[in-house]
LOLO-269139 format. One record per residue: residue number from 0; residue in three letters; x, y, z of N, C-alpha, C, CB in turn. Coordinates in steps of 0.1 Angstrom, whole numbers, plus 5000, padded with zeros to 4 digits. Glycine has a CB too. Example, Ala and Ser with C-alpha at 12.3 -4.5 7.8 and 13.67 -1.06 7.14 Angstrom:
+-----+------+------+------+------+------+------+------+------+------+------+------+------+------+
: pos : code :   nu :   nv :   nw :  cau :  cav :  caw :   cu :   cv :   cw :  cbu :  cbv :  cbw :
+-----+------+------+------+------+------+------+------+------+------+------+------+------+------+
:   0 :  ALA : 5132 : 4943 : 5078 : 5123 : 4955 : 5078 : 5132 : 4967 : 5078 : 5113 : 4955 : 5090 :
:   1 :  SER : 5128 : 4978 : 5071 : 5137 : 4989 : 5071 : 5129 : 5000 : 5079 : 5141 : 4994 : 5057 :
+-----+------+------+------+------+------+------+------+------+------+------+------+------+------+
This chain:
+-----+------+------+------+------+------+------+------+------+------+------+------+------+------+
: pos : code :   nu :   nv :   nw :  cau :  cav :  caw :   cu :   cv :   cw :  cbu :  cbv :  cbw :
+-----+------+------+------+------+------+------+------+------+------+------+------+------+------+
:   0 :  UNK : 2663 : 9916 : 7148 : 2662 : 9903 : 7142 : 2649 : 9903 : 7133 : 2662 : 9892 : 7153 :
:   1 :  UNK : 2649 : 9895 : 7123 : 2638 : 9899 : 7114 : 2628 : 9884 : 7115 : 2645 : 9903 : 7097 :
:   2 :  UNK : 2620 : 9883 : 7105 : 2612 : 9870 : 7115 : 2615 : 9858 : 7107 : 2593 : 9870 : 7115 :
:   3 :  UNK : 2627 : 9859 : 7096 : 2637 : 9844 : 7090 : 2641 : 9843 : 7098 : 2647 : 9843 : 7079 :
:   4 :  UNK : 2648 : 9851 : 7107 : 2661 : 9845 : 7119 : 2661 : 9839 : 7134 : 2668 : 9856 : 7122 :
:   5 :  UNK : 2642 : 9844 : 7132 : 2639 : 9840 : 7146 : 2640 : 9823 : 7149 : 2623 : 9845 : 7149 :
:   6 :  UNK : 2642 : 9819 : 7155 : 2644 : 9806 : 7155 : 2627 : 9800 : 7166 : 2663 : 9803 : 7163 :
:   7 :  UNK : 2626 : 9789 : 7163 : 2611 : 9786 : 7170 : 2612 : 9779 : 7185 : 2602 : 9776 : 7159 :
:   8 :  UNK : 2604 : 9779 : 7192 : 2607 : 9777 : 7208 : 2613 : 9764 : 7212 : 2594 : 9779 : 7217 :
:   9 :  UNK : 2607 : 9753 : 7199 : 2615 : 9738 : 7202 : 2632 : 9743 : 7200 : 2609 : 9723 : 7187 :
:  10 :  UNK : 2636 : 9751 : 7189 : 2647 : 9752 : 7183 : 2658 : 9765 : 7196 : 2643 : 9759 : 7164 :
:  11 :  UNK : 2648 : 9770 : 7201 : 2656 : 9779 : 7212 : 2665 : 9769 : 7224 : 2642 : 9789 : 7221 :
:  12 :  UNK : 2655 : 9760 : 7227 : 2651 : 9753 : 7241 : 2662 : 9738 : 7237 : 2630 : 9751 : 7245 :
:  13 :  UNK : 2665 : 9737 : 7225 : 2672 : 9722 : 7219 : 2688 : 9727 : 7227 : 2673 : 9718 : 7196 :
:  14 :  UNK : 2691 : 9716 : 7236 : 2707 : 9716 : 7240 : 2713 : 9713 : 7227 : 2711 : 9705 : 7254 :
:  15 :  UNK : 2728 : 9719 : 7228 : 2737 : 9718 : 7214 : 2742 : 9703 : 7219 : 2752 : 9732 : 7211 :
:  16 :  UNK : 2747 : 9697 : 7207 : 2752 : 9682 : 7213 : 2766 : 9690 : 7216 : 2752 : 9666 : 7199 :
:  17 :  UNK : 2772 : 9679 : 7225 : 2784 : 9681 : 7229 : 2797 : 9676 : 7214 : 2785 : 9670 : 7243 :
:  18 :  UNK : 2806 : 9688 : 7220 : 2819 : 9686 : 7210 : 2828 : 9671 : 7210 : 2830 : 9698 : 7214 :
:  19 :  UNK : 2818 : 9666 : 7215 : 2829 : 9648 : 7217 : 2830 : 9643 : 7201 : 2818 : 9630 : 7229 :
:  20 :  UNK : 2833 : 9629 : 7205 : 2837 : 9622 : 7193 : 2824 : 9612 : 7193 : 2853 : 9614 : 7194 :
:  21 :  UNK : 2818 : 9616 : 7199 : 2808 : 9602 : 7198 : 2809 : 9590 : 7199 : 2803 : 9600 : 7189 :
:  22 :  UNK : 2803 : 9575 : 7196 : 2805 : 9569 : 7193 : 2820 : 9560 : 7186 : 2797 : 9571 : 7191 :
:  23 :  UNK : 2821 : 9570 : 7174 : 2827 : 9567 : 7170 : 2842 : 9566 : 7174 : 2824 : 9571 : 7163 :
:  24 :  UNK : 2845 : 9576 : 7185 : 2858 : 9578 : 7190 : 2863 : 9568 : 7196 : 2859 : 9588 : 7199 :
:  25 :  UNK : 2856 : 9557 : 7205 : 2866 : 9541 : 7213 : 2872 : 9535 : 7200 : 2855 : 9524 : 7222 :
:  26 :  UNK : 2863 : 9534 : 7187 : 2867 : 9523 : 7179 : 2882 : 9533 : 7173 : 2854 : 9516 : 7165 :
:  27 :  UNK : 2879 : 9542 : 7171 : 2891 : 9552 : 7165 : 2902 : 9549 : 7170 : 2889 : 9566 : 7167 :
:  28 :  UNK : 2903 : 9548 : 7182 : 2909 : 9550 : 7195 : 2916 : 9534 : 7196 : 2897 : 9555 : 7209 :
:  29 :  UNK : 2909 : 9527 : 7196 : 2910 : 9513 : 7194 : 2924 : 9509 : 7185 : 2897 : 9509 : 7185 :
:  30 :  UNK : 2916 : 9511 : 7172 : 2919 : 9508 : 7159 : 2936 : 9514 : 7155 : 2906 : 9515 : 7150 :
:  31 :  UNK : 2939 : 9527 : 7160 : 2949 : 9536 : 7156 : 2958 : 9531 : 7168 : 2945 : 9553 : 7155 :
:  32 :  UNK : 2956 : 9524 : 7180 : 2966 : 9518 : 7189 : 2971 : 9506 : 7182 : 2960 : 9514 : 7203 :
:  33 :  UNK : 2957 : 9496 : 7177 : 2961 : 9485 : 7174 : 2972 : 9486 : 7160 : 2948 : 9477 : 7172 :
:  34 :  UNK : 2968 : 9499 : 7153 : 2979 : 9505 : 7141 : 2988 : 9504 : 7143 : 2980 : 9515 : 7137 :
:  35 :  UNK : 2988 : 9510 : 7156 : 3006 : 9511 : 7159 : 3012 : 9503 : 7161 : 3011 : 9518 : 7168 :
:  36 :  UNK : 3004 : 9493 : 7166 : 3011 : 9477 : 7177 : 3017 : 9472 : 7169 : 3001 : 9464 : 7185 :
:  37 :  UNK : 3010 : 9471 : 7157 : 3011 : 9459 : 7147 : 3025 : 9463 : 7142 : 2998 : 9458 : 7134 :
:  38 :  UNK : 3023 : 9477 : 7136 : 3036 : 9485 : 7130 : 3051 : 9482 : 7136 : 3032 : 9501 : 7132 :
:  39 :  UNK : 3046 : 9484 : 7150 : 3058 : 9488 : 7158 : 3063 : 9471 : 7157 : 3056 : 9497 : 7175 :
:  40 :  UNK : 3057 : 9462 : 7159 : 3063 : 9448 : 7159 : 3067 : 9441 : 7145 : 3054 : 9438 : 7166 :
:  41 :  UNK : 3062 : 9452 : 7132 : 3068 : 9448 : 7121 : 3085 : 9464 : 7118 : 3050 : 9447 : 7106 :
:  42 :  UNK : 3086 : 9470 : 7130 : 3100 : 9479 : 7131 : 3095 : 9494 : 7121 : 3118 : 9468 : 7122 :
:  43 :  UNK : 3080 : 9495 : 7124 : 3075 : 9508 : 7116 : 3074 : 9516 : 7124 : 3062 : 9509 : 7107 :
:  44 :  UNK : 3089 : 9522 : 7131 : 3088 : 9532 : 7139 : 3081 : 9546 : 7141 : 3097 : 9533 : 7140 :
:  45 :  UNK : 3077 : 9552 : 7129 : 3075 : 9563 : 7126 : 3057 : 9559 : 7126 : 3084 : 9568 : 7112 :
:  46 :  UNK : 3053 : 9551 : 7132 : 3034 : 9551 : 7128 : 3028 : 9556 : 7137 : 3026 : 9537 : 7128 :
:  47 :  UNK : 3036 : 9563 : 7152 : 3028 : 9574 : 7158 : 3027 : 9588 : 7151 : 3035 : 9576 : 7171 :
:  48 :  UNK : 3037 : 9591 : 7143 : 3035 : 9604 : 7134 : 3020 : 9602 : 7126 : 3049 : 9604 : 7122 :
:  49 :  UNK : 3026 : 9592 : 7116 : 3016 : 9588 : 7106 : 3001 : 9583 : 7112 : 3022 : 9576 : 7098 :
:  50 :  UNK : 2996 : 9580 : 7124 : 2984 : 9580 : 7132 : 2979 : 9591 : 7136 : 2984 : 9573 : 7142 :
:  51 :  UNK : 2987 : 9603 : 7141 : 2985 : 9612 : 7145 : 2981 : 9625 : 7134 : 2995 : 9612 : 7153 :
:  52 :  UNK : 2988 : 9623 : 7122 : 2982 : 9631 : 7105 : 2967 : 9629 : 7104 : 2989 : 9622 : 7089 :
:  53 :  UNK : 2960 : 9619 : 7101 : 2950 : 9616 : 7098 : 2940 : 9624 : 7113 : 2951 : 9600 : 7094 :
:  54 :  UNK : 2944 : 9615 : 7122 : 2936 : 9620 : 7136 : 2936 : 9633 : 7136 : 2943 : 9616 : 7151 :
:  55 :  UNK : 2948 : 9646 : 7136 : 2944 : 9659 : 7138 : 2938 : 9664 : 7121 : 2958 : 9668 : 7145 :
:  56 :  UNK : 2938 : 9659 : 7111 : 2929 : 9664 : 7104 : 2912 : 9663 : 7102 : 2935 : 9660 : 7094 :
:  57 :  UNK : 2914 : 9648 : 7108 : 2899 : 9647 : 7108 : 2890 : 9654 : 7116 : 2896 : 9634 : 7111 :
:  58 :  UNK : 2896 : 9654 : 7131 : 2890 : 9660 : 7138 : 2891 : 9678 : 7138 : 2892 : 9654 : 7148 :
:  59 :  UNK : 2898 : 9682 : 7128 : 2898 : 9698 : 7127 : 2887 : 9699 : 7115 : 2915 : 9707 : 7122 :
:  60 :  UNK : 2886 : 9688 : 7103 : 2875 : 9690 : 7097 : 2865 : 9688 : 7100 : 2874 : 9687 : 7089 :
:  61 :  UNK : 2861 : 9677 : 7111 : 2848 : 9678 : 7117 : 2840 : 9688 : 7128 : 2849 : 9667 : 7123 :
:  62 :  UNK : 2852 : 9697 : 7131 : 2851 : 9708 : 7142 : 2852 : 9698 : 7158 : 2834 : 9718 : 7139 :
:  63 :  UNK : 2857 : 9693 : 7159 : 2862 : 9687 : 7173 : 2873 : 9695 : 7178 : 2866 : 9673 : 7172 :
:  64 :  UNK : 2875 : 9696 : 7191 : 2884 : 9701 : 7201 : 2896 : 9691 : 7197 : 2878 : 9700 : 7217 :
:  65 :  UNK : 2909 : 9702 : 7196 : 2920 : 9693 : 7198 : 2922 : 9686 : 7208 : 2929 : 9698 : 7197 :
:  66 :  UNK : 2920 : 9686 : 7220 : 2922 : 9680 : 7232 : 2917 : 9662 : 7227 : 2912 : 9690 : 7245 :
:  67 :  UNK : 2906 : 9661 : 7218 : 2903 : 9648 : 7213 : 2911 : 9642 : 7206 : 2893 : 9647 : 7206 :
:  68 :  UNK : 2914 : 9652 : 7195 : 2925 : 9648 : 7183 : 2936 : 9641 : 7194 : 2934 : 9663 : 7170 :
:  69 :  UNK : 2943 : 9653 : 7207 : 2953 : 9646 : 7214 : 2952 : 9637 : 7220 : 2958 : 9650 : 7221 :
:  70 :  UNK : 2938 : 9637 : 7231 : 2941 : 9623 : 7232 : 2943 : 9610 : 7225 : 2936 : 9622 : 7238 :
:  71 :  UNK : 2936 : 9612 : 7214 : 2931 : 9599 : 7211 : 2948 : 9590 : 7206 : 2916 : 9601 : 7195 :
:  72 :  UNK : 2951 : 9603 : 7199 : 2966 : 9601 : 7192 : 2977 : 9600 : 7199 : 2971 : 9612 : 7183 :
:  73 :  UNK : 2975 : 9604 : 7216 : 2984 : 9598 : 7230 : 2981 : 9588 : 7232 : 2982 : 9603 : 7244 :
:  74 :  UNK : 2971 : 9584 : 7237 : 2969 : 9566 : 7243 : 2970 : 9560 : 7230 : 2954 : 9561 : 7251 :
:  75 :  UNK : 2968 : 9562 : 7216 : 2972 : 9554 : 7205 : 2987 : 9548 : 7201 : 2967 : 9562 : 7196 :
:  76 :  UNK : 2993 : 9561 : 7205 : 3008 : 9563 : 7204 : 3018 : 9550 : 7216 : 3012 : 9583 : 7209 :
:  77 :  UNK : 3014 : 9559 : 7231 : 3017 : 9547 : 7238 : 3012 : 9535 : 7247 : 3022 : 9550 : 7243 :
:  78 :  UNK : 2998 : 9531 : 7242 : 2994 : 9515 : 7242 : 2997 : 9516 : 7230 : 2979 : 9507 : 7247 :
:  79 :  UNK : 3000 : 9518 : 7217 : 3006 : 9511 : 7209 : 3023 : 9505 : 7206 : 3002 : 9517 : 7202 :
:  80 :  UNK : 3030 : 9513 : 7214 : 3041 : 9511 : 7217 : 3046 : 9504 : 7229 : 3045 : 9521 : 7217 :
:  81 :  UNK : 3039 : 9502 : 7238 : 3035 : 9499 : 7253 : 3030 : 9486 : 7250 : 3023 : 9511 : 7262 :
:  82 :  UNK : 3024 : 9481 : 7242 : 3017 : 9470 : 7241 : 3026 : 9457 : 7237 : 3007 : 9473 : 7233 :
:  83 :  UNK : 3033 : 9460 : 7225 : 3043 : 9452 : 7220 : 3054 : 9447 : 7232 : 3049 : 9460 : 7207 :
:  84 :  UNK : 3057 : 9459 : 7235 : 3070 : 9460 : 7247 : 3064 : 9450 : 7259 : 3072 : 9478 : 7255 :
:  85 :  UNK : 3053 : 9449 : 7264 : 3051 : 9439 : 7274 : 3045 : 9428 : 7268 : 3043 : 9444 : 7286 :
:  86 :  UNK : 3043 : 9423 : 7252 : 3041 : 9414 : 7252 : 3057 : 9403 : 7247 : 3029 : 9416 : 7246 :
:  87 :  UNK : 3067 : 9415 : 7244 : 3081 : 9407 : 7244 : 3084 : 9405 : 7258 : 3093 : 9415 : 7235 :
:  88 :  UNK : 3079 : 9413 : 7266 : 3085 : 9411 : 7280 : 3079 : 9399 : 7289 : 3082 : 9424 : 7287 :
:  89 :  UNK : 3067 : 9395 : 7283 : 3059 : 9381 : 7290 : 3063 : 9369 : 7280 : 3040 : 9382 : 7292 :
:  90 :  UNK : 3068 : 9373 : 7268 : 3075 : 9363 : 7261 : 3085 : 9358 : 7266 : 3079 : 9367 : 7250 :
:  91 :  UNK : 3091 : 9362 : 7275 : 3107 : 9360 : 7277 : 3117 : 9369 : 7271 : 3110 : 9346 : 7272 :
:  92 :  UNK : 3113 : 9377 : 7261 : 3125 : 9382 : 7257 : 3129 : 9392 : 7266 : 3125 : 9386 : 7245 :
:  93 :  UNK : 3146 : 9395 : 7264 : 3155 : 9403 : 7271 : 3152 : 9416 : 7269 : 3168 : 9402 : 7268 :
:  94 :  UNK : 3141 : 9425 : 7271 : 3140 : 9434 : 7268 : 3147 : 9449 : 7279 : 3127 : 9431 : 7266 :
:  95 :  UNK : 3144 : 9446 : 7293 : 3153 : 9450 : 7307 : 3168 : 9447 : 7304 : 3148 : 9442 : 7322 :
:  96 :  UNK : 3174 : 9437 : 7300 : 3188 : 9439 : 7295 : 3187 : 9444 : 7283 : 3197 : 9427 : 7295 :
:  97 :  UNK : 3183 : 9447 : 7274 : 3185 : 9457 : 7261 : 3183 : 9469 : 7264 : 3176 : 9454 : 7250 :
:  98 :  UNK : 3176 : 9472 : 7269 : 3167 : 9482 : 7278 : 3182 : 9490 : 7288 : 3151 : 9470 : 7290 :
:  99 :  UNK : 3188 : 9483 : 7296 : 3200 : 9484 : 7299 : 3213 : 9485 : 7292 : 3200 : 9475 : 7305 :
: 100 :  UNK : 3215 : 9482 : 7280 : 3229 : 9479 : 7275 : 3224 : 9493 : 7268 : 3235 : 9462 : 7264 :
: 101 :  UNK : 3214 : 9498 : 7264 : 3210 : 9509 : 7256 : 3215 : 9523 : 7266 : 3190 : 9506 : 7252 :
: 102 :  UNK : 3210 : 9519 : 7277 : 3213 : 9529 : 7286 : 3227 : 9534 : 7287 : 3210 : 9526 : 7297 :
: 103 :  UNK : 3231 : 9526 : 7286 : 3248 : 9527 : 7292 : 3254 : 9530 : 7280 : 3256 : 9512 : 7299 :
: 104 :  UNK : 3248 : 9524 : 7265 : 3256 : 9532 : 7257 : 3256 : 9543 : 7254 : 3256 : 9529 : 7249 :
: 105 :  UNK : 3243 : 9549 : 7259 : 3235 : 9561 : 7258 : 3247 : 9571 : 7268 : 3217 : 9560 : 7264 :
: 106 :  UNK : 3253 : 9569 : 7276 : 3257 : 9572 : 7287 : 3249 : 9578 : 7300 : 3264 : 9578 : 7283 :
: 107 :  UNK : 3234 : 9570 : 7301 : 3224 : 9574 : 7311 : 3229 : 9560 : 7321 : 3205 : 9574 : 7304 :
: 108 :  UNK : 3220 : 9565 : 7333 : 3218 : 9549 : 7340 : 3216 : 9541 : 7333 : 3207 : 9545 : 7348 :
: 109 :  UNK : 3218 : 9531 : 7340 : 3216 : 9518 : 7334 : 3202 : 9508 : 7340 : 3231 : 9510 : 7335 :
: 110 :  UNK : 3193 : 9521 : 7336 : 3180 : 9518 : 7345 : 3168 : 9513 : 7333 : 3175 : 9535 : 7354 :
: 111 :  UNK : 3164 : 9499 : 7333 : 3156 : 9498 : 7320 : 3141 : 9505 : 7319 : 3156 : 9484 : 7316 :
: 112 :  UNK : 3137 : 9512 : 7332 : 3131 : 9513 : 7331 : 3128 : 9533 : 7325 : 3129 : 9505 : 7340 :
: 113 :  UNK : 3141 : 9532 : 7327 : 3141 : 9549 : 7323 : 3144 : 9551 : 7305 : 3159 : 9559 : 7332 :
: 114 :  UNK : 3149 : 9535 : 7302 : 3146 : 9542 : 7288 : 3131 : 9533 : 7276 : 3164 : 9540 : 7278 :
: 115 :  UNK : 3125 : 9525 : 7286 : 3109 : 9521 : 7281 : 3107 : 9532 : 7284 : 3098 : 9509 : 7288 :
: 116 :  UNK : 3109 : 9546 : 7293 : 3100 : 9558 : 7297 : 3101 : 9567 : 7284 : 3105 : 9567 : 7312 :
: 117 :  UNK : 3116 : 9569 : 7279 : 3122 : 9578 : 7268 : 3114 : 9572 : 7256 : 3139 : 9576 : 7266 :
: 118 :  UNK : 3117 : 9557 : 7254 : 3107 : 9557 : 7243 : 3091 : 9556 : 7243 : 3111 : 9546 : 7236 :
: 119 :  UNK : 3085 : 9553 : 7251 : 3075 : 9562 : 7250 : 3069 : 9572 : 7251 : 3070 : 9560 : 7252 :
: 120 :  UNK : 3081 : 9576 : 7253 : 3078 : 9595 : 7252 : 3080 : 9599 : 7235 : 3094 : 9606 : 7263 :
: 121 :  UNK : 3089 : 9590 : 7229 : 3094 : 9597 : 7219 : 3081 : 9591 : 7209 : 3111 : 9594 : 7216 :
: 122 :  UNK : 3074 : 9580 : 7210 : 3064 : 9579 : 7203 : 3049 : 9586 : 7209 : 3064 : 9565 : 7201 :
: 123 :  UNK : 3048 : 9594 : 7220 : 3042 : 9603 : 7226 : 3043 : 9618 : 7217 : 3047 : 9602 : 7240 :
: 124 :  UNK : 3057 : 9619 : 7216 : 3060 : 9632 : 7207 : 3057 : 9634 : 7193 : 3074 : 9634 : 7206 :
: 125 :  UNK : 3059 : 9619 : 7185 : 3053 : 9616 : 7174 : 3043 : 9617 : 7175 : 3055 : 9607 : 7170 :
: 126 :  UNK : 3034 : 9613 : 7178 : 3021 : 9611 : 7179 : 3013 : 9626 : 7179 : 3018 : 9602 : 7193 :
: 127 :  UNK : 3022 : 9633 : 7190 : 3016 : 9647 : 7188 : 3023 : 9659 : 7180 : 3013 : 9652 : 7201 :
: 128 :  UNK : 3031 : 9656 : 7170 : 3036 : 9662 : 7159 : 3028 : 9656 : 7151 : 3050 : 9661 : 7157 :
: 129 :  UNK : 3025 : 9648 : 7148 : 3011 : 9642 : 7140 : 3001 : 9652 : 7137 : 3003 : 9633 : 7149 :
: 130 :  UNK : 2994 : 9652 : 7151 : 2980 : 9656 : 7155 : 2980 : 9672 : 7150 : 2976 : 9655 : 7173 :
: 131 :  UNK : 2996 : 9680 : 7151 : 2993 : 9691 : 7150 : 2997 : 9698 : 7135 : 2999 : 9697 : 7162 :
: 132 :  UNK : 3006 : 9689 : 7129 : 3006 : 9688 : 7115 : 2994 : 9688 : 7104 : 3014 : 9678 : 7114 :
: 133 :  UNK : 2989 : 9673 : 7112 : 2972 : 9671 : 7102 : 2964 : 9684 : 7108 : 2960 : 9652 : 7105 :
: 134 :  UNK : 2964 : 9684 : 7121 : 2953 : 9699 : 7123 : 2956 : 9711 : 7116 : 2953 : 9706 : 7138 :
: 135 :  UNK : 2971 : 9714 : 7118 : 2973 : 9729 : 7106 : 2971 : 9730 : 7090 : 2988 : 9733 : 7107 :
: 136 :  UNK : 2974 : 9715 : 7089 : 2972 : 9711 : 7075 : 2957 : 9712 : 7072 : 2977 : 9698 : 7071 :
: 137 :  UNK : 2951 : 9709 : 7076 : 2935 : 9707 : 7071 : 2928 : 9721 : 7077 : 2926 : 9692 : 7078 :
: 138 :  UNK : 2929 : 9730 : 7084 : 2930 : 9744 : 7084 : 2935 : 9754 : 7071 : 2940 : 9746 : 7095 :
: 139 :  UNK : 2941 : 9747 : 7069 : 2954 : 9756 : 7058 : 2946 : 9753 : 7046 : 2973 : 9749 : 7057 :
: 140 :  UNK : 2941 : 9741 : 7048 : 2933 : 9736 : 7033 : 2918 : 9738 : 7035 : 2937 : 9718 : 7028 :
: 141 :  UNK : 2913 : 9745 : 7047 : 2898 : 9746 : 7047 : 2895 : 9755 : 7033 : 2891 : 9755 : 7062 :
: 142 :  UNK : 2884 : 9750 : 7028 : 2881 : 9762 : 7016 : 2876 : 9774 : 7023 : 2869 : 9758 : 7004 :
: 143 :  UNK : 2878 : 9783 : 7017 : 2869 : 9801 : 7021 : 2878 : 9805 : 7029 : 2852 : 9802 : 7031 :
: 144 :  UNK : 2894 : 9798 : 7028 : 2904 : 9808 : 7035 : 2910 : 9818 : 7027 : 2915 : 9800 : 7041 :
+-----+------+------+------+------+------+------+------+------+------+------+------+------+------+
Protein backbone atom coordinates (compact mmCIF):
# COMPACT_ATOMS: atom_id res chain seq x y z
CA UNK A 1 0.00 0.00 0.00
CA UNK A 2 1.56 3.25 -0.81
CA UNK A 3 1.06 6.35 1.62
CA UNK A 4 -2.13 7.93 -0.83
CA UNK A 5 -3.98 4.79 0.11
CA UNK A 6 -3.32 4.63 3.59
CA UNK A 7 -6.33 5.75 5.08
CA UNK A 8 -5.91 7.73 8.64
CA UNK A 9 -6.84 6.11 12.15
CA UNK A 10 -10.23 8.34 12.49
CA UNK A 11 -10.96 6.93 8.80
CA UNK A 12 -9.86 3.15 9.77
CA UNK A 13 -11.91 3.03 13.13
CA UNK A 14 -15.32 5.04 11.32
CA UNK A 15 -18.24 2.21 11.29
CA UNK A 16 -19.77 2.04 7.55
CA UNK A 17 -23.38 3.39 7.83
CA UNK A 18 -25.79 0.68 7.37
CA UNK A 19 -27.37 -0.32 3.91
CA UNK A 20 -31.02 0.85 5.10
CA UNK A 21 -33.13 3.34 3.66
CA UNK A 22 -32.86 5.77 6.27
CA UNK A 23 -35.12 8.14 7.08
CA UNK A 24 -36.36 8.45 4.13
CA UNK A 25 -37.75 4.83 3.69
CA UNK A 26 -41.39 5.16 6.22
CA UNK A 27 -42.41 8.22 4.12
CA UNK A 28 -41.53 6.11 0.85
CA UNK A 29 -43.23 3.35 2.27
CA UNK A 30 -46.10 5.53 3.30
CA UNK A 31 -46.58 7.42 0.32
CA UNK A 32 -46.37 4.37 -2.49
CA UNK A 33 -49.24 2.48 -0.21
CA UNK A 34 -51.19 5.56 -0.04
CA UNK A 35 -50.42 5.42 -4.19
CA UNK A 36 -51.89 2.54 -4.48
CA UNK A 37 -55.04 3.01 -2.23
CA UNK A 38 -56.05 5.95 -3.99
CA UNK A 39 -55.44 4.17 -7.50
CA UNK A 40 -57.05 1.05 -6.63
CA UNK A 41 -60.40 2.97 -5.53
CA UNK A 42 -60.21 5.03 -8.76
CA UNK A 43 -60.06 0.85 -10.66
CA UNK A 44 -56.03 1.54 -11.48
CA UNK A 45 -55.35 -1.98 -11.05
CA UNK A 46 -51.99 -2.21 -12.40
CA UNK A 47 -50.39 0.55 -9.65
CA UNK A 48 -48.63 -2.28 -7.76
CA UNK A 49 -46.48 -2.84 -10.98
CA UNK A 50 -46.07 0.80 -11.59
CA UNK A 51 -44.96 1.47 -7.64
CA UNK A 52 -42.78 -1.29 -7.68
CA UNK A 53 -40.66 0.26 -11.26
CA UNK A 54 -39.62 3.28 -9.66
CA UNK A 55 -38.90 1.51 -6.01
CA UNK A 56 -36.49 -1.22 -7.55
CA UNK A 57 -34.76 1.34 -9.62
CA UNK A 58 -34.16 3.75 -7.11
CA UNK A 59 -32.90 1.63 -4.72
CA UNK A 60 -30.42 -0.28 -7.22
CA UNK A 61 -29.17 3.26 -8.07
CA UNK A 62 -28.66 4.19 -4.64
CA UNK A 63 -26.88 0.80 -3.85
CA UNK A 64 -29.52 -0.51 -1.36
CA UNK A 65 -30.33 -4.22 -0.76
CA UNK A 66 -33.13 -5.57 -2.71
CA UNK A 67 -34.73 -7.01 0.24
CA UNK A 68 -35.70 -2.94 0.85
CA UNK A 69 -36.73 -2.32 -2.72
CA UNK A 70 -39.06 -5.68 -1.70
CA UNK A 71 -40.23 -4.84 1.08
CA UNK A 72 -41.10 -1.58 0.76
CA UNK A 73 -43.02 -2.45 -2.71
CA UNK A 74 -44.86 -5.61 -0.50
CA UNK A 75 -46.48 -3.77 2.23
CA UNK A 76 -47.06 -0.92 -0.41
CA UNK A 77 -48.76 -3.33 -2.77
CA UNK A 78 -50.96 -4.99 -0.01
CA UNK A 79 -51.97 -2.17 2.53
CA UNK A 80 -52.58 -0.58 -0.56
CA UNK A 81 -54.94 -3.02 -1.81
CA UNK A 82 -55.90 -4.19 1.71
CA UNK A 83 -56.79 -0.83 2.67
CA UNK A 84 -59.55 0.16 0.22
CA UNK A 85 -61.05 -3.46 0.65
CA UNK A 86 -61.74 -2.94 4.40
CA UNK A 87 -62.74 0.42 4.03
CA UNK A 88 -65.68 -0.84 1.47
CA UNK A 89 -66.09 -3.48 3.96
CA UNK A 90 -66.86 -1.03 7.12
CA UNK A 91 -68.84 0.94 4.53
CA UNK A 92 -71.34 -1.61 4.22
CA UNK A 93 -70.61 -2.69 0.97
CA UNK A 94 -71.07 -6.35 -0.22
CA UNK A 95 -67.77 -7.11 -0.60
CA UNK A 96 -67.86 -11.12 1.13
CA UNK A 97 -70.82 -11.71 -1.27
CA UNK A 98 -68.87 -10.41 -4.34
CA UNK A 99 -66.00 -11.90 -2.88
CA UNK A 100 -68.28 -15.13 -3.01
CA UNK A 101 -70.23 -14.96 -6.35
CA UNK A 102 -66.47 -14.42 -7.76
CA UNK A 103 -65.54 -17.65 -6.28
CA UNK A 104 -68.01 -19.78 -7.55
CA UNK A 105 -67.70 -18.35 -10.86
CA UNK A 106 -64.17 -18.95 -10.66
CA UNK A 107 -65.09 -22.52 -9.88
CA UNK A 108 -63.17 -22.30 -6.29
CA UNK A 109 -65.03 -22.33 -2.88
CA UNK A 110 -67.15 -20.08 -2.31
CA UNK A 111 -65.00 -18.83 0.49
CA UNK A 112 -64.63 -14.84 0.41
CA UNK A 113 -62.02 -14.97 2.17
CA UNK A 114 -59.86 -17.12 -0.19
CA UNK A 115 -60.27 -14.79 -2.91
CA UNK A 116 -59.40 -11.18 -0.74
CA UNK A 117 -56.19 -13.78 -0.27
CA UNK A 118 -55.75 -14.30 -4.31
CA UNK A 119 -56.08 -10.80 -4.83
CA UNK A 120 -53.68 -9.73 -2.70
CA UNK A 121 -51.44 -11.95 -3.82
CA UNK A 122 -51.87 -10.91 -7.24
CA UNK A 123 -51.12 -7.21 -6.31
CA UNK A 124 -48.15 -8.79 -4.14
CA UNK A 125 -46.92 -10.31 -7.56
CA UNK A 126 -47.23 -7.03 -9.22
CA UNK A 127 -45.58 -5.26 -6.92
CA UNK A 128 -42.68 -7.55 -7.11
CA UNK A 129 -42.50 -7.78 -10.90
CA UNK A 130 -42.09 -4.14 -10.42
CA UNK A 131 -39.23 -4.14 -8.06
CA UNK A 132 -37.41 -6.55 -10.27
CA UNK A 133 -38.02 -4.97 -13.61
CA UNK A 134 -36.90 -1.29 -12.30
CA UNK A 135 -33.86 -3.16 -10.52
CA UNK A 136 -32.69 -4.88 -13.83
CA UNK A 137 -33.51 -1.89 -15.69
CA UNK A 138 -31.38 0.61 -13.88
CA UNK A 139 -28.51 -2.09 -13.74
CA UNK A 140 -28.76 -2.48 -17.44
CA UNK A 141 -28.63 1.32 -17.69
CA UNK A 142 -25.77 1.86 -15.00
CA UNK A 143 -23.08 3.75 -17.05
CA UNK A 144 -19.46 1.89 -17.20
CA UNK A 145 -21.35 -1.24 -18.22
Amino acid sequence: MTDLQKQSPAEESAVPAPAGGGPALPATLVGAAALVAVGSLWSLWYLPFAVGLPVGAVTAVRGLRARTAVLVAAVAAVAGWGTPLLWRVASGDAVAGTARTVAALAGLPALASLVVAVTLLIGLVQALLGVWLGRTAAAALRPGR
